[in-house]
N, C-alpha and C positions, 0 to 999 in steps of 0.2 A: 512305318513302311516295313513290311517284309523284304525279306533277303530269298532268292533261291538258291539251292544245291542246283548247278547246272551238272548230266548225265550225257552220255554219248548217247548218240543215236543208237535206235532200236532197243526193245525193252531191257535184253540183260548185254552185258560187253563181254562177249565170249574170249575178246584176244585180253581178259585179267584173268588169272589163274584163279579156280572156285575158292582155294585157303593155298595160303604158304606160310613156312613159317617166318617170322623175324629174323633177318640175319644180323643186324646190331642195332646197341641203343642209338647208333646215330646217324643210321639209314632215312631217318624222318627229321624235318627242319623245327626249331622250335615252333610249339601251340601253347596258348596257356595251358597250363596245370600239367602239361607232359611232364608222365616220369621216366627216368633214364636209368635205367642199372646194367653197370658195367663191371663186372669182377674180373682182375688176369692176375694169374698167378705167372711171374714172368715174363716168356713169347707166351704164353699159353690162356687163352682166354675160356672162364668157366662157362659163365651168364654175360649176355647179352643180347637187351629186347628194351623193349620201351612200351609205357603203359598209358592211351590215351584215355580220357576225358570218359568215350565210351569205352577201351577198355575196363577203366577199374568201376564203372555201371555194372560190367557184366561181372568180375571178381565180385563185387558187393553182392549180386544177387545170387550167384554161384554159391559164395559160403553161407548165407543168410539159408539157403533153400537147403543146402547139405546138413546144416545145424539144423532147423526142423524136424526134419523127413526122420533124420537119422535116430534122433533123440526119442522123437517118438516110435520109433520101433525099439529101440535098448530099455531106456527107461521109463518104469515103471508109473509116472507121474500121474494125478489125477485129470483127466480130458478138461476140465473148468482150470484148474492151473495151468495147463500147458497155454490153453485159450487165449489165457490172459499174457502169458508169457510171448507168446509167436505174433500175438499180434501186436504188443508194444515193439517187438524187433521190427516186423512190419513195417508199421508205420514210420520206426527209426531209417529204415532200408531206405523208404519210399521218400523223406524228407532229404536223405542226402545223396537218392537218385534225382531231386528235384533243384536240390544245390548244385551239383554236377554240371548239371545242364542249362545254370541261369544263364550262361552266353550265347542259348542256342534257342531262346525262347524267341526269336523273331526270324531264325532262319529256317526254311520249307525244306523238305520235308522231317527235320530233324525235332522241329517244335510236335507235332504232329504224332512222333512216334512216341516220345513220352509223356505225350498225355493218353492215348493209346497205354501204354504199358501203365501208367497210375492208374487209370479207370480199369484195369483189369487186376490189377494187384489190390484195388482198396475192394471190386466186387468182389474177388474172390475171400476177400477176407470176412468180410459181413454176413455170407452164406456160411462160411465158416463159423463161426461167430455165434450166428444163429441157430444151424445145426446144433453147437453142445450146449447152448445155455437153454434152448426151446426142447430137444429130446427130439431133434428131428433124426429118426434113424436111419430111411434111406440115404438121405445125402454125407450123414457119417459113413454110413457101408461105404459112399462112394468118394468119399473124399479126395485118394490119391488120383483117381480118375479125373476129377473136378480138376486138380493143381496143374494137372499134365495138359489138360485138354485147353486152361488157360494158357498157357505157356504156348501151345502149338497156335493157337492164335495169335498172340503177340510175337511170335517167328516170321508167321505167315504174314502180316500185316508188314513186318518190319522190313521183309523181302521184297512184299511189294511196293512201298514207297520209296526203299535204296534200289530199288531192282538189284537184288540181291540173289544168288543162287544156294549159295552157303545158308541164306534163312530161311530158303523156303526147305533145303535140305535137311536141317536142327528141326522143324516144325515137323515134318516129316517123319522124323526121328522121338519126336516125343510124342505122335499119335503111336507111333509103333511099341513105344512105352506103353501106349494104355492098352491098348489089342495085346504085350505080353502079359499086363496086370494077373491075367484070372490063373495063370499057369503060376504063378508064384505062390499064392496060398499067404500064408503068414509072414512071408518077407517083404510086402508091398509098399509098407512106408519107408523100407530102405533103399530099394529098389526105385523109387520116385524120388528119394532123396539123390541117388546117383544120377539117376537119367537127367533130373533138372539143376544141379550142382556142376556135371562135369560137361554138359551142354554149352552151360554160363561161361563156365571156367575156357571154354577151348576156344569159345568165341573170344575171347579177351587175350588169349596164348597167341592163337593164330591172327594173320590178316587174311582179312575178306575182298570179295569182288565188290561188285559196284561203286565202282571207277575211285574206290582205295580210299573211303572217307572218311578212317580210320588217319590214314595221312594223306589226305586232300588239301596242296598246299592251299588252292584258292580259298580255304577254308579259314588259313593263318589270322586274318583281320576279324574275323567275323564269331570261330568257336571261341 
């Protein structure tokens, strides 16, 4: 039997703020796997936030995506070594975005968006893949295009099924990535690395709207 995420009426819930940020680790009741970081020196508190299930999804693909991007524009590395390199991280990302999520694999619409994001993570890698080992040079020309233009998909997809505004707003933000690509010139793999690294990363920083299922208590039993 399926589980649903029940949503407020009408498609987005305007009375949740699009992002705010975390105001403590213990604003949220426990879920499995929450993590809590609390540092005070003192009365004086440094850090505190808390890192759900899908936050630390999006921190794993955050630094996952900024180590690529980045690497391959610094270093020098041959295109078939990197190949093999990015896509064992890859698939390393993708197995413990798929651990992540073993509690969530009978509840709607959360089972859905990560196969959603696997099937777009494992295509984009095989056209990758194939591109340097086949000599396919259009699609190298367009690579950082390719990673962005995935990623604005799996926003746009993930917005629509949380009725999200925040992701359709990041998807938004990573077409707009591709549309700056051609004014970049020879910074474009670090510049893909940023845009889809600190996307990841602020999704995971921030909480989002639709109806907070980041910490959706009715969720407690079920993620």
């Amino acid at each position: 039997m399926f589980s649903t995420v029940q949503f407020e009426n009408g498609f987005f819930n305007a009375n949740i703020p699009l992002l705010r940020r975390k105001h403590s680790a213990f604003e949220i009741e426990d879920l499995p796997g929450l993590w809590r970081i609390h540092w005070q020196l003192g009365n004086t508190t440094v850090v505190s936030t808390f890192y759900t299930r899908i936050d630390q999804a999006c921190l794993l693909w955050g630094i996952i995506s900024s180590i690529i991007f980045i690497t391959a524009q610094f270093l020098p590395l041959d295109w078939r070594v990197q190949a093999l390199l990015w896509s064992g991280l890859t698939l390393l990302g993708t197995v413990a975005m798929i651990s992540l999520s073993q509690r969530w694999k009978t509840v709607e619409p959360l089972n859905q968006i990560v196969a959603a994001w696997v099937l777009l993570m494992v295509g984009g890698l095989v056209l990758t893949d194939l591109s340097v080992f086949l000599s396919w040079g259009q699609v190298l020309a367009k690579l950082c295009p390719l990673w962005l233009g995935l990623n604005a998909l799996g926003y746009f997809y993930t917005g629509l099924k949380m009725r999200s505004r925040a992701f359709f707003l990041i998807g938004l933000g990573q077409l707009l990535g591709v549309a700056a690509l051609p004014y970049l010139e020879s910074w474009q793999f670090l510049a893909t690395g940023v845009f889809m690294g600190l996307s990841s990363i602020l999704m995971a920083e921030l909480q989002w709207d639709s109806g907070g299922v980041c910490a959706n208590h009715a969720l407690t039993d079920q993620v």
